[in-house]
C-alpha positions in Angstrom: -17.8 78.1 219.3 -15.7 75.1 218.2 -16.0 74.7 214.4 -15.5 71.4 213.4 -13.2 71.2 216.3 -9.8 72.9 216.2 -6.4 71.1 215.7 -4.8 71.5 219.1 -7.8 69.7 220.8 -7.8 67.2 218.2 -3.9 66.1 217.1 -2.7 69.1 215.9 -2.3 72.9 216.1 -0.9 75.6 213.5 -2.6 76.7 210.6 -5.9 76.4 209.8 -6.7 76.8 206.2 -9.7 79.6 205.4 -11.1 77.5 202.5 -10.4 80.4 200.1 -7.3 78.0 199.2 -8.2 74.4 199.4 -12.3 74.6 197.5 -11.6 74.1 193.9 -12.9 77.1 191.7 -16.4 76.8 190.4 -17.5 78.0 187.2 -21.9 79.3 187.5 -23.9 76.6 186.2 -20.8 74.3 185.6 -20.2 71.4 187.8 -17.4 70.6 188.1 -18.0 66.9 189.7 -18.8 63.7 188.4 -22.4 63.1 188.6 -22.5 60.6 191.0 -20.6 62.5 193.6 -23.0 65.5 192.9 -25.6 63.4 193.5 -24.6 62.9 196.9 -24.1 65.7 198.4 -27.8 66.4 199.3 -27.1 63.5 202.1 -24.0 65.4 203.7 -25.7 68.0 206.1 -24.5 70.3 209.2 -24.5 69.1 212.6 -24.8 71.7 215.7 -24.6 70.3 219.5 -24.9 71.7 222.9 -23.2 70.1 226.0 -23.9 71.8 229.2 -20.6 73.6 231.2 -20.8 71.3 233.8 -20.1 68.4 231.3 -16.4 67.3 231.9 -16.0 67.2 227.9 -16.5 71.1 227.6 -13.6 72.4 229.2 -11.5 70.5 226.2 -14.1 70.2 223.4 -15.8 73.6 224.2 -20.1 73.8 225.1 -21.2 74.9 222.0 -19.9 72.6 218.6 -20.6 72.8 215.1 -19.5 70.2 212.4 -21.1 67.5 209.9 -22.9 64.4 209.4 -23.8 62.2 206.4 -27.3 60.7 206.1 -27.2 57.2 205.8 -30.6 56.2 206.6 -34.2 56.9 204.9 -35.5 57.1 208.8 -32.7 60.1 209.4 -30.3 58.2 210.9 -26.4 60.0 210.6 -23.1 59.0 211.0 -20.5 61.6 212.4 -17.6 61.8 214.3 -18.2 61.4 217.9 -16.5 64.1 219.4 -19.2 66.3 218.2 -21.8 65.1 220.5 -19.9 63.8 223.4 -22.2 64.6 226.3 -24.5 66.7 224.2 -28.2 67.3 225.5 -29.0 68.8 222.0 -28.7 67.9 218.7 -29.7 70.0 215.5 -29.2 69.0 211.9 -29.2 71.1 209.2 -30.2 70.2 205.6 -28.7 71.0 202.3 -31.6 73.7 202.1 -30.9 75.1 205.3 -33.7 73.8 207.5 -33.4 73.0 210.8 -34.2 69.1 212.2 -34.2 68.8 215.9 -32.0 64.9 216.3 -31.3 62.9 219.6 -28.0 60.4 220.0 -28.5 56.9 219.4 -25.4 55.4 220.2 -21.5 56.2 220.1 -18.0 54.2 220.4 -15.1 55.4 221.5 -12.9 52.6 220.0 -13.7 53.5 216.7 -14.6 57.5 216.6 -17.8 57.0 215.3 -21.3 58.1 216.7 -25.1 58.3 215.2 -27.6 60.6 215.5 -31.2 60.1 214.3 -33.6 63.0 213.4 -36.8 63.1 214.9 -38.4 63.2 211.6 -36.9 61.7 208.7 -35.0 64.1 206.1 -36.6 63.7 202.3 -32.7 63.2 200.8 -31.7 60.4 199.2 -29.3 59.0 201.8 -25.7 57.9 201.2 -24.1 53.9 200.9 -21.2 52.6 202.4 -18.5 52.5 200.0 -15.1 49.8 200.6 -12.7 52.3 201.9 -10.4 49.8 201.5 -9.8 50.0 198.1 -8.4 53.1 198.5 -4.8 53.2 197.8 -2.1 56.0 198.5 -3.2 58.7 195.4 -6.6 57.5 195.1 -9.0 60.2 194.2 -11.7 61.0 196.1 -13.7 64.1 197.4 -14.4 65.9 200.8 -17.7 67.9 201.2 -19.3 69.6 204.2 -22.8 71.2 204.3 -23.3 73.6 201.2 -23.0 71.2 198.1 -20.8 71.8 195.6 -19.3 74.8 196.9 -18.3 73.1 200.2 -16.9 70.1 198.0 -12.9 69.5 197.4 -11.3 67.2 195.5 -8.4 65.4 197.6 -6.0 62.5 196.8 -4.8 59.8 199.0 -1.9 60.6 200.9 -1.2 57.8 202.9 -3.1 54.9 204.3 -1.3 53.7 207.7 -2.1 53.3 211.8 -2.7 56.6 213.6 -2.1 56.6 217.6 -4.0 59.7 219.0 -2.4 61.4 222.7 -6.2 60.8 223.7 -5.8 57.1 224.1 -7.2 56.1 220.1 -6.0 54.0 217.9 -7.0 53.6 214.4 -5.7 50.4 211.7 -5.4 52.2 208.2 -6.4 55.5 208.8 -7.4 57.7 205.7 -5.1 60.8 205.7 -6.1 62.9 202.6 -4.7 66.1 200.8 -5.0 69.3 201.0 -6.4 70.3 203.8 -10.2 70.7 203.9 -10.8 74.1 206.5 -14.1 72.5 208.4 -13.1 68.9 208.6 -15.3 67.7 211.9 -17.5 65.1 210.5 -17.4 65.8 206.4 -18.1 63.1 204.2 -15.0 61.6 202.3 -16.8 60.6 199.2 -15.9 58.2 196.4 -16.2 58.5 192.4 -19.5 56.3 192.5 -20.8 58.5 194.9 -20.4 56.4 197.9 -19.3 57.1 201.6 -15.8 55.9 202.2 -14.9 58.0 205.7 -15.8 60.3 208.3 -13.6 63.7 209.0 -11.8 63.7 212.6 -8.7 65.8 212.3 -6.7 68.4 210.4 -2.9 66.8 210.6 0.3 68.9 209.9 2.2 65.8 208.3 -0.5 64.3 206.5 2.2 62.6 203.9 3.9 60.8 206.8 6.9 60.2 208.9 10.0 61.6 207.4 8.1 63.5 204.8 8.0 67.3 204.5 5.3 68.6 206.5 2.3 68.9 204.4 -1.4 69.6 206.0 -4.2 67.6 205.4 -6.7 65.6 206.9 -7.7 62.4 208.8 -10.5 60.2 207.8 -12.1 57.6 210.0 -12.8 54.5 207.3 -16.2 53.7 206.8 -15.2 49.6 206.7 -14.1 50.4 210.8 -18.0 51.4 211.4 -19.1 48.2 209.3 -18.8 45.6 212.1 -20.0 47.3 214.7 -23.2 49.1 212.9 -25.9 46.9 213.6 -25.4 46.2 217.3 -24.1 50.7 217.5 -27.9 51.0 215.7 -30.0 48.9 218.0 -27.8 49.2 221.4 -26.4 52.7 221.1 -23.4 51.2 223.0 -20.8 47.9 222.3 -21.5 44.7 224.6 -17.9 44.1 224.7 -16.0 44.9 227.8 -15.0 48.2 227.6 -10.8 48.7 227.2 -8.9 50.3 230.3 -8.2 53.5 230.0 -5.9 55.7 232.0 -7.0 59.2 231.0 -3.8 60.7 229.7 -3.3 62.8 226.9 0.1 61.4 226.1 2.5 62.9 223.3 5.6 61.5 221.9 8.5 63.8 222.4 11.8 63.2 221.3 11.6 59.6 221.6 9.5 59.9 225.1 5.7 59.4 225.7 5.6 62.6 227.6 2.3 63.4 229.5 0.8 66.5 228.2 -2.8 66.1 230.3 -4.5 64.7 233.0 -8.4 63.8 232.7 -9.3 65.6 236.1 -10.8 62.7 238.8 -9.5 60.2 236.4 -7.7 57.5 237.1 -4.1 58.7 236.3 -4.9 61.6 238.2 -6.4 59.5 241.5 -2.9 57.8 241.5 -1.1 60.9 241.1 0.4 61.4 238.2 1.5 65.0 236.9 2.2 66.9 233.5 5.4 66.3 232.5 6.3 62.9 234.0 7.6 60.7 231.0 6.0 57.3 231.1 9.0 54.2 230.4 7.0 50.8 230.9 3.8 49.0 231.6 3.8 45.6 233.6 7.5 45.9 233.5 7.4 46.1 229.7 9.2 48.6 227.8 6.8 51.1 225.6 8.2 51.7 222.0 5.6 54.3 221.0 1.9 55.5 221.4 0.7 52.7 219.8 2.7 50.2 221.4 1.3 51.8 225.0 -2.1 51.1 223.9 -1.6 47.9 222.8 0.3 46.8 226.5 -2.7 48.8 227.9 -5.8 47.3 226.3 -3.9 43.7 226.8 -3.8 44.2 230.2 -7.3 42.8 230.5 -11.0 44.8 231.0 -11.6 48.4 231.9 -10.7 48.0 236.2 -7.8 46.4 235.8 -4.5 47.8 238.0 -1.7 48.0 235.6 1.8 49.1 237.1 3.7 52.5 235.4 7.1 53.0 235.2 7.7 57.0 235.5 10.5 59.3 236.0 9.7 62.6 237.2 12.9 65.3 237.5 15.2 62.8 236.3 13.8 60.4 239.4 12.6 57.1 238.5 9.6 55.8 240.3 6.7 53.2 239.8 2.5 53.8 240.2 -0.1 51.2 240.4 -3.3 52.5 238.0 -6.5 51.3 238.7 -8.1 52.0 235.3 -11.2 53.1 234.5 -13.9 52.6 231.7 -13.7 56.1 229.8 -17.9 55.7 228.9 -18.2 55.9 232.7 -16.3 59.1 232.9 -18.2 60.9 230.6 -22.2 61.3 230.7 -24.3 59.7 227.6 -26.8 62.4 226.6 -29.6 63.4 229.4 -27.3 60.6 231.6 
């Protein structure tokens, strides 16, 4: 059973902290937190999906996952990180108290990493408010809980605040990246000193202080600000209304200076024109690629998900070009009972 996800489906690998290491040390009947914080952990519950096997997102992601979500709505609506429920046909919440509350999907976006889940009842918690990630700086304070209150709470600092380019064709401005490492990270609640919600968990990282700094695990946040724009119409449309961005379906990693392909979404559209694990990827459109990032940028330039975009491979130290028609990645993968 994935368990908040592990690292090496999500952008990393290695170590996994038990928790015995990173949760601060509680003294009975002391808290430990500032009140406000305290305070809000009622709102950050559990979060349990089922995707059936024949789901294309269970061969990576796994058929059974388990995670978090933070209340942010008096009707039970959540906010968690979407790769939670991707293709899920259940949803089950569970509360601070340890009851269960059956929840359907009400919308998702890939762009951004987020999704929402509503409970079919509401959940008597006070919810939580969206905080200004933004005014988080690099050794900000702030605190990371899961489900289980205080004793599922960590105090974590800032340790960086800068783009993250994920192999599975993501891209995040300003990405929270936060230290130690919290053990169950999959949709925990990065919460600030006034008790607010400043960013959803998505990965456990293995240089969470950055290029050229010692390796150092930790965590990635999601910033709240990035779900912000794109709430209301997420809420009431369960889906964007702007074209969906091309997509390829590569897992791509960086490799000694080479975007190396590491994956191939099976029936996808890099692997309908034939490309293999292992090819290294050189241009797009006859451009250049620095980096991850700049391959997503090119790609997402290109125009709307459809559009044929010309590769420059090499393959055994042969050079050759592909033309990709690419696809729309929401069309890939089924939307809940879809």
């Amino acid at each position: 059973m994935a368990r908040g996800l592990n690292g090496s489906a999500n952008g990393s690998g290695g170590h996994v902290p038990t928790g015995r290491e990173a949760v601060e040390a509680r003294v009975p009947g002391v808290s430990n937190l500032p009140p406000a914080v305290a305070g809000a952990l009622p709102g950050v519950v559990g979060l349990r999906a089922t995707v059936p096997k024949d789901r294309r997102s269970a061969q990576t992601l796994g058929a059974e996952r388990e995670g978090h979500g933070v209340l942010i709505g008096d009707d039970g609506l959540i906010v968690t990180i979407g790769y939670l429920i991707m293709e899920a046909d259940t949803v089950t919440i569970t509360d601070i108290d340890g009851n269960d509350w059956p929840a359907y999907i009400v919308g998702s976006d890939y762009e951004s990493g987020f999704a929402l889940v509503r409970t079919e009842r509401p959940i008597p918690v006070t919810p939580l408010a969206f905080g200004d990630s933004d005014m988080l700086e690099l050794r900000s304070e702030a605190y990371v809980a899961g489900l289980g209150g205080e004793k599922a709470t960590l105090k974590v600092k800032v340790a960086g605040r800068r783009e993250f380019a994920g192999y599975w064709e993501y891209l995040l401005d300003k990405a929270i990246f936060t230290v130690p490492a919290y053990p169950l990270w999959g949709g925990s609640a990065l919460i600030g000193q006034d008790g607010s919600l400043l960013g959803i968990g998505s990965l456990l990282v293995q240089e969470a202080l950055g290029p050229g700094a010692p390796a150092f695990p930790g965590n990635m946040y999601v910033p709240i600000n990035r779900l912000k724009p794109i709430f209301q119409e997420l809420t009431s449309k369960g889906r964007l209304a702007t074209p969906p961005r091309p997509w390829l379906g590569l897992i791509t990693l960086e490799h000694m200076g080479q975007l190396v392909i590491g994956g191939i979404s099976d029936g996808g559209p890099a692997d309908r024109a034939g490309l293999q694990r292992g090819d290294i990827l050189h241009a797009l459109n006859g451009d250049v690629l620095d980096d991850l990032a700049d391959l997503y940028r090119k790609l997402w330039a290109s125009g709307p998900a459809g559009t044929a975009v010309t590769l420059r491979m090499e393959r055994d130290n042969d050079a050759f070009e592909v033309t990709v028609r690419t696809g729309d990645r929401s069309r890939y993968y089924k939307y809940g009972s879809d």
